[in-house]
C-alpha positions in Angstrom: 0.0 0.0 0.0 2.4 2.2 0.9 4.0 2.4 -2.4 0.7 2.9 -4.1 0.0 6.0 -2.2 3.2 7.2 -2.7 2.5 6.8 -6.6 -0.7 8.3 -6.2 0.7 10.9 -4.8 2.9 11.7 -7.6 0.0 11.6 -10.0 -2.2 13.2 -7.9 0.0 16.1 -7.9 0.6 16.4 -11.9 -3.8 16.4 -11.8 -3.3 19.3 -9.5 -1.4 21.2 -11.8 -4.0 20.6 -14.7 -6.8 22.2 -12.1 -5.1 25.0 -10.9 -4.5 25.8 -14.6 -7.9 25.2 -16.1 -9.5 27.5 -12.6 -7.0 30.5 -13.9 -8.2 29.9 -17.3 -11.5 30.7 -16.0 -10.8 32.7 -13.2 -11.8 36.2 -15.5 -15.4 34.0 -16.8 -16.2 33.0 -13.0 -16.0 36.6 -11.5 -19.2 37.6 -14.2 -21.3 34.0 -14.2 -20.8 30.4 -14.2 -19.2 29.7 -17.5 -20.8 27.3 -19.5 -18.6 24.3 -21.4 -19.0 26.3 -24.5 -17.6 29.5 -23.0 -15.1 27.2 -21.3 -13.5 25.5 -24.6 -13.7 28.9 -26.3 -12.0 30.5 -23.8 -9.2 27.7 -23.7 -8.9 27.9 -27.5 -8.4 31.7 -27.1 -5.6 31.1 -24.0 -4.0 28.7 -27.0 -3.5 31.1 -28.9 -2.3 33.6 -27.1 0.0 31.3 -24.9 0.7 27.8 -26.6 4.2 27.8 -24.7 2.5 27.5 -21.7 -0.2 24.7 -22.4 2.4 22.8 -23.7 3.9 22.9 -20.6 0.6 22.2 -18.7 0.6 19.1 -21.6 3.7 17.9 -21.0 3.8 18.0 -17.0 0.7 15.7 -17.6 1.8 13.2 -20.0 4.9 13.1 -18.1 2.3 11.9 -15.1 1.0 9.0 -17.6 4.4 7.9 -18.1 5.8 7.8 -14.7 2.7 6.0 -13.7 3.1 3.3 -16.9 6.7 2.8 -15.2 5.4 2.2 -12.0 3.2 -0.2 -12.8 5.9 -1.8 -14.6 7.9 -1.8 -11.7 5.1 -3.6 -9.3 4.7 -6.2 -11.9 8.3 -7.2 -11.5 10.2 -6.4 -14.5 14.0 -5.7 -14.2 15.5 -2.4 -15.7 18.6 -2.6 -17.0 20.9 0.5 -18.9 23.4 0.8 -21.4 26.0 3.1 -21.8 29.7 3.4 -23.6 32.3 5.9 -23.5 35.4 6.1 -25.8 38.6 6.6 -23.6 42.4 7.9 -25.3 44.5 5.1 -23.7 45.7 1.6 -24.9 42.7 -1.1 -24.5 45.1 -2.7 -21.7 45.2 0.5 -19.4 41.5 0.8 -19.6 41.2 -2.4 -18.4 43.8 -2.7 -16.0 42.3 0.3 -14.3 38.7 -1.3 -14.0 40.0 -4.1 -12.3 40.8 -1.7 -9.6 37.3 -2.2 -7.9 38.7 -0.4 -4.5 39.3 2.7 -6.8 35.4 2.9 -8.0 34.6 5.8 -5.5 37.1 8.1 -7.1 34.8 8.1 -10.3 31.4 6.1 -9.4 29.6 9.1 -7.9 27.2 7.1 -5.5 29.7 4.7 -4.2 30.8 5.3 -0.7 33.4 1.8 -0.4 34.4 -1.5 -3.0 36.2 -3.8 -0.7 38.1 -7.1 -2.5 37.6 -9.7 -0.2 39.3 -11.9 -2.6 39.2 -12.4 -6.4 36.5 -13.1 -6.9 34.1 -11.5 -4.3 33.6 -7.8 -3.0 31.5 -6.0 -0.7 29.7 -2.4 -1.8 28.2 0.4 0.1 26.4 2.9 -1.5 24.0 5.5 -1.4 21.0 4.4 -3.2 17.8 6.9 -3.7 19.3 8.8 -1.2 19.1 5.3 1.2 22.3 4.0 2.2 23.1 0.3 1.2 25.1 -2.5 1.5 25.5 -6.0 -0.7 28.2 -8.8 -2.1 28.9 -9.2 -5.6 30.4 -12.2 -7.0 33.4 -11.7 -10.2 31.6 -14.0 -12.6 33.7 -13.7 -15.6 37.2 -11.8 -16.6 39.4 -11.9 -19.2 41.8 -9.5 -19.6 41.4 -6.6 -22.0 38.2 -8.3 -23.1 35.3 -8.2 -19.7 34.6 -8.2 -16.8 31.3 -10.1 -15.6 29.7 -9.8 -12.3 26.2 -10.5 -9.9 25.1 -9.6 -6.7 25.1 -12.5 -4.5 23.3 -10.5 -1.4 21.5 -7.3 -1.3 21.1 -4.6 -3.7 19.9 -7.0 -7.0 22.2 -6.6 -9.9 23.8 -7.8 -12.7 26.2 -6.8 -16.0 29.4 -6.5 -17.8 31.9 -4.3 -18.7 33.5 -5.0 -22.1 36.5 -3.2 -24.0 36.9 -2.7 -27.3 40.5 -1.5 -29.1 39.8 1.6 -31.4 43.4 2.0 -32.1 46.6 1.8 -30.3 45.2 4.6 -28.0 41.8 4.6 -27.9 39.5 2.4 -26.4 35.2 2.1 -26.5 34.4 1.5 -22.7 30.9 -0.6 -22.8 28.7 -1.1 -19.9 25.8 -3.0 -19.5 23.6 -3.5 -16.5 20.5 -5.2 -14.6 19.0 -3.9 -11.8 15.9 -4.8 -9.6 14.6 -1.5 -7.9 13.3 -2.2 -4.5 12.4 1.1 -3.0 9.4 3.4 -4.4 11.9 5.9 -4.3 13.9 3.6 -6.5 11.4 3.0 -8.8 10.7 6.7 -9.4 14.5 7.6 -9.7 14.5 4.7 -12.4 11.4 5.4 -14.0 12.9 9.3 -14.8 15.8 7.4 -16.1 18.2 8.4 -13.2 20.2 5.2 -13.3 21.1 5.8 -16.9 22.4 9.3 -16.1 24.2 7.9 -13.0 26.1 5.5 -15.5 26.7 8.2 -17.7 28.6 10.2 -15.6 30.3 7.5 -14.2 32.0 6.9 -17.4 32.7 10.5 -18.5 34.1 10.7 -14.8 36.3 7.5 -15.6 37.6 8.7 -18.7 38.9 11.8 -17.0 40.4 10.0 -14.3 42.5 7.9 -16.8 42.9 10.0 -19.2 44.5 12.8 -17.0 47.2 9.9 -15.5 47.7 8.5 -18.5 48.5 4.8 -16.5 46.5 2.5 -14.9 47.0 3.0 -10.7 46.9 -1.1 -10.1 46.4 -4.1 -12.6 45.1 -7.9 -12.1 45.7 -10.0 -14.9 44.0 -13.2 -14.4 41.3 -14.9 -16.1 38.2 -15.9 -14.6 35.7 -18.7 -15.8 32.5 -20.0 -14.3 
């Protein structure tokens, strides 16, 4: 329930909006007589007229409602997100990669994350701030090979999924390719991933990373092994 009223709540308020429009529309009509629909929708044409930035506006504040709601109901009904994003970085394929297998460095450019700790090669522990909500979960390496990917899934926690791939351009450049899948728990979550604003978190993560390496030039830490499950 509680995340249906919260929903509501969203939509309720875009509704609002609409009303508080259409009374100013009429506000001038009201203070002679009770306009009648007729003087209503001529009125409203005239206001188009005059004003079509603003009703578009007024339009798109409510179809933005419909969609957010359409998400939502996605959301309850169970169906994973998931976001793609690549990013082409000016260093050798090998220093790209050698970097990402860094995983204790991911705060320096993965805005959200508070702490990656390796507890061995295969298995790490995040914290993170998530829709504002601080959380904690184990991930599990499920795949690497060097200059090539890096495969993982959460084993506890926050419910994710992806890869990282890495693709040579040229001798110095590299296509950085990330692909995830997420479960949102939280109504906040849902909202936040409903306005896309996991996609823009990934974004930025990337440009971030390709200014990190970029400005050193080298890789801070490499790990070179292959892993297969």
């Amino acid at each position: 329930m509680q995340a249906t009223k919260q929903e509501t709540g969203t939509v309720a308020a875009v509704a609002a909006l609409a009303a508080g429009a259409s009374w100013l529309l009429s506000k001038q009509l009201q203070a002679r007589r009770a306009p009648t629909p007729a003087m209503l929708v001529q009125h409203s044409m005239d206001q188009a007229r005059r004003r079509p930035g603003a009703l578009g506006t007024l339009a798109a504040l409510a179809m933005g409602g419909m969609m957010l709601s359409r998400q939502m109901r996605k959301a309850r009904a169970g169906s994973a997100s998931s976001v793609q994003e690549s990013i082409d970085v000016d260093v050798p394929v090998s220093t790209a990669y050698n970097q990402w297998t860094q995983f204790e460095a991911f705060p320096q450019f993965m805005a959200s994350v508070q702490e990656v700790r390796q507890v061995d090669d295969t298995h790490l522990h995040w914290r993170a701030d998530v829709a504002g909500k601080i959380k904690e979960w184990d991930a599990e390496i499920t795949e690497q090979r060097p200059d090539e990917r890096i495969a993982w899934r959460s084993t506890g926690g926050v419910r994710n999924a992806g890869v990282v791939t890495f693709h040579r351009i040229s001798d110095n450049r590299t296509r950085v390719m990330l692909q995830m899948d997420y479960d949102p728990e939280t109504v906040g979550e849902k909202i936040g991933d409903a306005l896309g604003g996991v996609k823009l978190t990934a974004k930025g993560n990337l440009q971030r990373f390709k200014e990190l390496i970029e400005r050193r030039g080298v890789e801070t830490g490499a790990w070179r092994g292959t892993v297969t499950h």
